[in-house]
C-alpha positions as CSV (number, residue, x, y, z in Angstrom):
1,X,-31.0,10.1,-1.9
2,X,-28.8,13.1,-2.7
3,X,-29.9,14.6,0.8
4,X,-28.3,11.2,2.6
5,X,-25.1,11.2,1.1
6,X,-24.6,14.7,1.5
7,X,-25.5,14.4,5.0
8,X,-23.0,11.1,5.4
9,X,-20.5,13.2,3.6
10,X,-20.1,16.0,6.2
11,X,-20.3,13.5,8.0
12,X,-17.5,12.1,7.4
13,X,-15.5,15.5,7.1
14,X,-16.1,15.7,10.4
15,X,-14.7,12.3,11.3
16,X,-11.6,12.9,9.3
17,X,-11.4,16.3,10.5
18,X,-11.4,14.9,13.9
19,X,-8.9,12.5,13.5
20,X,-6.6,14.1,11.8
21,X,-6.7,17.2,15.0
22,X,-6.3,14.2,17.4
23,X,-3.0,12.2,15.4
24,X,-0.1,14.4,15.6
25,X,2.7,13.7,13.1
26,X,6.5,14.6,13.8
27,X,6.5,16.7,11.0
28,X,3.6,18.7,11.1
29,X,3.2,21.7,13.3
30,X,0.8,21.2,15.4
31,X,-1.9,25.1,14.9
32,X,-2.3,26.9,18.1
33,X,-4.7,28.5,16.8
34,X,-2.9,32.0,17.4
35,X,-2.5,34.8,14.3
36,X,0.6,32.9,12.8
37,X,-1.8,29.9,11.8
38,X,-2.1,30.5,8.3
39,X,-0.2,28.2,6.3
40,X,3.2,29.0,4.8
41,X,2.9,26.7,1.2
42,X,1.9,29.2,-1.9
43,X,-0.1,27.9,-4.4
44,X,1.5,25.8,-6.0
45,X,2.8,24.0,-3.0
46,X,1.5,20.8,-1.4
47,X,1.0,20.6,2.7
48,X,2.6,17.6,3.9
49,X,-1.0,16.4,4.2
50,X,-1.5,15.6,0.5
51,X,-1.3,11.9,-0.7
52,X,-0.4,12.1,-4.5
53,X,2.1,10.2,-6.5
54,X,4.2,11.8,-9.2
55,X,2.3,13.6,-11.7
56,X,3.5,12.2,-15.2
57,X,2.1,8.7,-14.3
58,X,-1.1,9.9,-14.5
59,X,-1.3,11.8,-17.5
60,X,-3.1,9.3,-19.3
61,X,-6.3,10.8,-16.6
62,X,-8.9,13.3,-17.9
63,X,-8.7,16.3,-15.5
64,X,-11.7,15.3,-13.8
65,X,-10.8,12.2,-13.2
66,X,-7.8,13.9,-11.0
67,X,-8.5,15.2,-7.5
68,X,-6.4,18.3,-7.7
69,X,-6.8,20.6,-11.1
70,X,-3.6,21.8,-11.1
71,X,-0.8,19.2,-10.0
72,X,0.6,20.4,-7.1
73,X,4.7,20.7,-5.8
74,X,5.5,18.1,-3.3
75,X,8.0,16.4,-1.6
76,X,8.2,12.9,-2.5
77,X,10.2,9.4,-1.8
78,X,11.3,7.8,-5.1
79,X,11.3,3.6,-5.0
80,X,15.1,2.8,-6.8
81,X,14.8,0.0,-9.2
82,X,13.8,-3.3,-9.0
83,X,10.8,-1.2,-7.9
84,X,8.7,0.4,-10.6
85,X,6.1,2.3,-8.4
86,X,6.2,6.2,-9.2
87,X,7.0,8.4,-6.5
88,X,4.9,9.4,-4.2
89,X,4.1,11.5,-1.0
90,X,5.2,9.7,2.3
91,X,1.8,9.2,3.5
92,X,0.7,7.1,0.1
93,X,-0.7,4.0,0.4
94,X,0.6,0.9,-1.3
95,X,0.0,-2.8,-0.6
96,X,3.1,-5.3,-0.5
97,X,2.6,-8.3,-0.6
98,X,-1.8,-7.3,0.3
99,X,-0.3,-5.6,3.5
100,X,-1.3,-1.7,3.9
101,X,1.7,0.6,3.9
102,X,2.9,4.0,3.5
103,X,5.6,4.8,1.2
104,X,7.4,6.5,4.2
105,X,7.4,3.0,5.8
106,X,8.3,1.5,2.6
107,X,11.5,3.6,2.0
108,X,12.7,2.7,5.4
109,X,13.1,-0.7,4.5
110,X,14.2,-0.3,0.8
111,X,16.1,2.2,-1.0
112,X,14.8,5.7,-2.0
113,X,15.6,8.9,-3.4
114,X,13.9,12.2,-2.2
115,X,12.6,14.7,-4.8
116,X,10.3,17.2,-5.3
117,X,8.0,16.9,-8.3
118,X,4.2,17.8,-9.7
119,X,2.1,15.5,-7.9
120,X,-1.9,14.6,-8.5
121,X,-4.2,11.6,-7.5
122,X,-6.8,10.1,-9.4
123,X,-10.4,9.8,-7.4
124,X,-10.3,6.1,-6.1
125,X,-13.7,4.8,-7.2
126,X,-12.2,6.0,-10.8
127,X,-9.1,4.0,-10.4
128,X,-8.4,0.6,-11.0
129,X,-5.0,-1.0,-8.5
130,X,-2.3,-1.5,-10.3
131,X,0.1,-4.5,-9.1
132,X,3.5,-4.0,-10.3
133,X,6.8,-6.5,-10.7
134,X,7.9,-6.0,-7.4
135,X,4.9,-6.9,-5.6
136,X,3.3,-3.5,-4.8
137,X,0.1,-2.4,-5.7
138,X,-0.3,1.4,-5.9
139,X,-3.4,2.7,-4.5
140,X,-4.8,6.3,-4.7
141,X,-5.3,6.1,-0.8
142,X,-3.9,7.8,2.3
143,X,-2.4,5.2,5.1
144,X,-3.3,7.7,7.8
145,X,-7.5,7.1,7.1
146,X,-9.4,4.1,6.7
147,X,-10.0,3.3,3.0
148,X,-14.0,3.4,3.1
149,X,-14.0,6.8,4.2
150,X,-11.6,8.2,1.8
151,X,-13.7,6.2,-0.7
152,X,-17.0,7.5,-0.3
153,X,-14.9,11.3,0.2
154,X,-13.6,10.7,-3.2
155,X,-17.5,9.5,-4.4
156,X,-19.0,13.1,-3.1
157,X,-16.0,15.4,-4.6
158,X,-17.1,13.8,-7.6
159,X,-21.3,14.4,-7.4
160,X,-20.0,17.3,-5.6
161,X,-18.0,18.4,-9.4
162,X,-21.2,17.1,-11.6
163,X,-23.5,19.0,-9.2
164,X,-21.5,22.4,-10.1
165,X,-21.3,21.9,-13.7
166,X,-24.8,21.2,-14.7
Protein backbone atom coordinates (compact mmCIF):
# COMPACT_ATOMS: atom_id res chain seq x y z
CA UNK A 1 0.00 0.00 0.00
CA UNK A 2 2.75 2.39 1.11
CA UNK A 3 4.72 1.28 -2.24
CA UNK A 4 1.48 2.64 -4.37
CA UNK A 5 1.16 5.88 -3.05
CA UNK A 6 4.63 6.63 -3.06
CA UNK A 7 4.68 5.61 -6.50
CA UNK A 8 1.35 7.85 -7.32
CA UNK A 9 3.11 10.51 -5.40
CA UNK A 10 6.17 11.07 -7.77
CA UNK A 11 3.90 10.62 -9.82
CA UNK A 12 2.26 13.42 -9.45
CA UNK A 13 5.51 15.52 -8.82
CA UNK A 14 6.18 14.85 -12.08
CA UNK A 15 2.81 16.13 -13.38
CA UNK A 16 2.97 19.25 -11.37
CA UNK A 17 6.45 19.66 -12.22
CA UNK A 18 5.44 19.43 -15.78
CA UNK A 19 2.93 21.84 -15.75
CA UNK A 20 4.25 24.29 -13.97
CA UNK A 21 7.64 24.19 -16.78
CA UNK A 22 4.88 24.46 -19.45
CA UNK A 23 2.56 27.65 -17.77
CA UNK A 24 4.61 30.66 -17.91
CA UNK A 25 3.47 33.46 -15.52
CA UNK A 26 4.27 37.31 -16.27
CA UNK A 27 6.06 37.51 -13.26
CA UNK A 28 8.17 34.74 -13.07
CA UNK A 29 11.41 34.44 -14.92
CA UNK A 30 11.29 31.91 -17.02
CA UNK A 31 15.21 29.39 -16.02
CA UNK A 32 17.37 29.05 -18.99
CA UNK A 33 18.99 26.81 -17.45
CA UNK A 34 22.42 28.76 -17.73
CA UNK A 35 24.85 29.37 -14.43
CA UNK A 36 22.66 32.43 -13.22
CA UNK A 37 19.67 29.83 -12.42
CA UNK A 38 19.96 29.71 -8.87
CA UNK A 39 17.38 31.49 -7.20
CA UNK A 40 17.85 35.00 -5.72
CA UNK A 41 15.17 34.64 -2.42
CA UNK A 42 17.37 33.93 0.97
CA UNK A 43 15.90 31.84 3.39
CA UNK A 44 13.56 33.37 4.67
CA UNK A 45 12.07 34.56 1.55
CA UNK A 46 9.07 33.07 -0.36
CA UNK A 47 9.39 32.41 -4.41
CA UNK A 48 6.47 33.85 -5.99
CA UNK A 49 5.41 30.19 -6.30
CA UNK A 50 4.24 29.72 -2.66
CA UNK A 51 0.48 29.77 -1.94
CA UNK A 52 0.26 30.78 1.93
CA UNK A 53 -2.00 33.20 3.62
CA UNK A 54 -0.82 35.45 6.42
CA UNK A 55 0.81 33.73 9.10
CA UNK A 56 -0.94 34.97 12.37
CA UNK A 57 -4.33 33.35 11.20
CA UNK A 58 -2.98 30.25 11.59
CA UNK A 59 -1.43 30.20 14.78
CA UNK A 60 -3.98 28.36 16.39
CA UNK A 61 -2.09 25.16 13.99
CA UNK A 62 0.43 22.74 15.58
CA UNK A 63 3.61 22.97 13.47
CA UNK A 64 3.01 19.92 11.85
CA UNK A 65 -0.03 20.58 10.89
CA UNK A 66 1.70 23.63 8.72
CA UNK A 67 3.35 22.95 5.38
CA UNK A 68 6.38 25.24 5.93
CA UNK A 69 8.27 25.01 9.52
CA UNK A 70 9.33 28.27 9.56
CA UNK A 71 6.76 30.93 8.06
CA UNK A 72 8.18 32.24 5.33
CA UNK A 73 8.37 36.32 3.87
CA UNK A 74 6.06 36.91 1.08
CA UNK A 75 4.43 39.30 -0.79
CA UNK A 76 0.83 39.34 -0.27
CA UNK A 77 -2.72 41.11 -1.44
CA UNK A 78 -4.67 42.24 1.63
CA UNK A 79 -8.80 42.01 1.13
CA UNK A 80 -10.00 45.79 2.66
CA UNK A 81 -13.04 45.47 4.84
CA UNK A 82 -16.26 44.24 4.27
CA UNK A 83 -13.94 41.35 3.56
CA UNK A 84 -12.47 39.36 6.45
CA UNK A 85 -10.20 36.89 4.58
CA UNK A 86 -6.43 37.21 5.70
CA UNK A 87 -4.02 37.98 3.27
CA UNK A 88 -2.71 35.93 1.11
CA UNK A 89 -0.25 35.16 -1.78
CA UNK A 90 -1.71 36.08 -5.27
CA UNK A 91 -1.92 32.65 -6.47
CA UNK A 92 -4.27 31.53 -3.29
CA UNK A 93 -7.34 29.91 -3.83
CA UNK A 94 -10.64 31.07 -2.47
CA UNK A 95 -14.15 30.32 -3.54
CA UNK A 96 -16.83 33.26 -4.02
CA UNK A 97 -19.81 32.56 -4.24
CA UNK A 98 -18.47 28.29 -4.89
CA UNK A 99 -16.52 29.75 -7.95
CA UNK A 100 -12.58 28.97 -7.86
CA UNK A 101 -10.47 32.02 -7.69
CA UNK A 102 -7.16 33.43 -7.00
CA UNK A 103 -6.68 36.27 -4.72
CA UNK A 104 -4.83 38.02 -7.56
CA UNK A 105 -8.14 37.81 -9.56
CA UNK A 106 -9.93 38.74 -6.57
CA UNK A 107 -8.11 42.08 -5.88
CA UNK A 108 -8.76 43.07 -9.32
CA UNK A 109 -12.20 43.35 -8.80
CA UNK A 110 -12.30 44.59 -5.11
CA UNK A 111 -10.01 46.63 -3.19
CA UNK A 112 -6.59 45.56 -1.70
CA UNK A 113 -3.62 46.56 -0.07
CA UNK A 114 -0.08 44.96 -0.84
CA UNK A 115 2.18 43.85 1.99
CA UNK A 116 4.70 41.73 2.83
CA UNK A 117 4.23 39.47 5.85
CA UNK A 118 5.11 35.80 7.51
CA UNK A 119 3.11 33.53 5.57
CA UNK A 120 2.40 29.46 6.14
CA UNK A 121 -0.39 27.06 4.89
CA UNK A 122 -2.00 24.40 6.73
CA UNK A 123 -1.90 20.74 4.83
CA UNK A 124 -5.41 20.60 3.13
CA UNK A 125 -6.70 17.23 4.23
CA UNK A 126 -5.92 18.80 7.91
CA UNK A 127 -8.00 21.77 7.16
CA UNK A 128 -11.53 22.38 7.36
CA UNK A 129 -12.96 25.63 4.67
CA UNK A 130 -13.82 28.28 6.30
CA UNK A 131 -16.82 30.53 4.75
CA UNK A 132 -16.55 33.94 5.86
CA UNK A 133 -19.28 37.18 5.85
CA UNK A 134 -18.50 38.19 2.63
CA UNK A 135 -19.06 35.08 0.86
CA UNK A 136 -15.45 33.67 0.46
CA UNK A 137 -14.32 30.52 1.51
CA UNK A 138 -10.59 30.39 2.18
CA UNK A 139 -8.99 27.31 0.95
CA UNK A 140 -5.38 26.04 1.62
CA UNK A 141 -5.10 25.43 -2.31
CA UNK A 142 -3.13 26.91 -5.26
CA UNK A 143 -5.50 28.14 -8.30
CA UNK A 144 -2.67 27.31 -10.74
CA UNK A 145 -3.15 23.08 -9.90
CA UNK A 146 -6.11 21.05 -9.82
CA UNK A 147 -7.26 20.49 -6.22
CA UNK A 148 -7.00 16.59 -6.14
CA UNK A 149 -3.47 16.64 -6.94
CA UNK A 150 -2.45 19.22 -4.41
CA UNK A 151 -4.58 17.04 -2.04
CA UNK A 152 -3.09 13.83 -2.30
CA UNK A 153 0.64 16.10 -2.45
CA UNK A 154 -0.33 17.46 0.83
CA UNK A 155 -1.48 13.53 2.05
CA UNK A 156 2.26 12.24 1.15
CA UNK A 157 4.22 15.34 2.77
CA UNK A 158 2.39 14.26 5.69
CA UNK A 159 3.23 10.13 5.69
CA UNK A 160 6.20 11.47 4.10
CA UNK A 161 6.84 13.64 7.96
CA UNK A 162 5.47 10.49 10.10
CA UNK A 163 7.74 8.17 7.95
CA UNK A 164 10.92 10.41 9.20
CA UNK A 165 10.01 10.69 12.68
CA UNK A 166 9.39 7.14 13.71
Amino acid sequence: MIRSVLLAALLLLAVIGTARAAVPYPERQLDDGGPTAEPDASPEESPEEEVCVDASYLSSYDESALVHATALNARVLCPLPPSTLPCGTPDHLVRVRGAPTSYRALCADAPCDERTMPVNSVLSHLWEEEPHADGHVLTMYDARHPELAQRILHRFTALRRSVARA
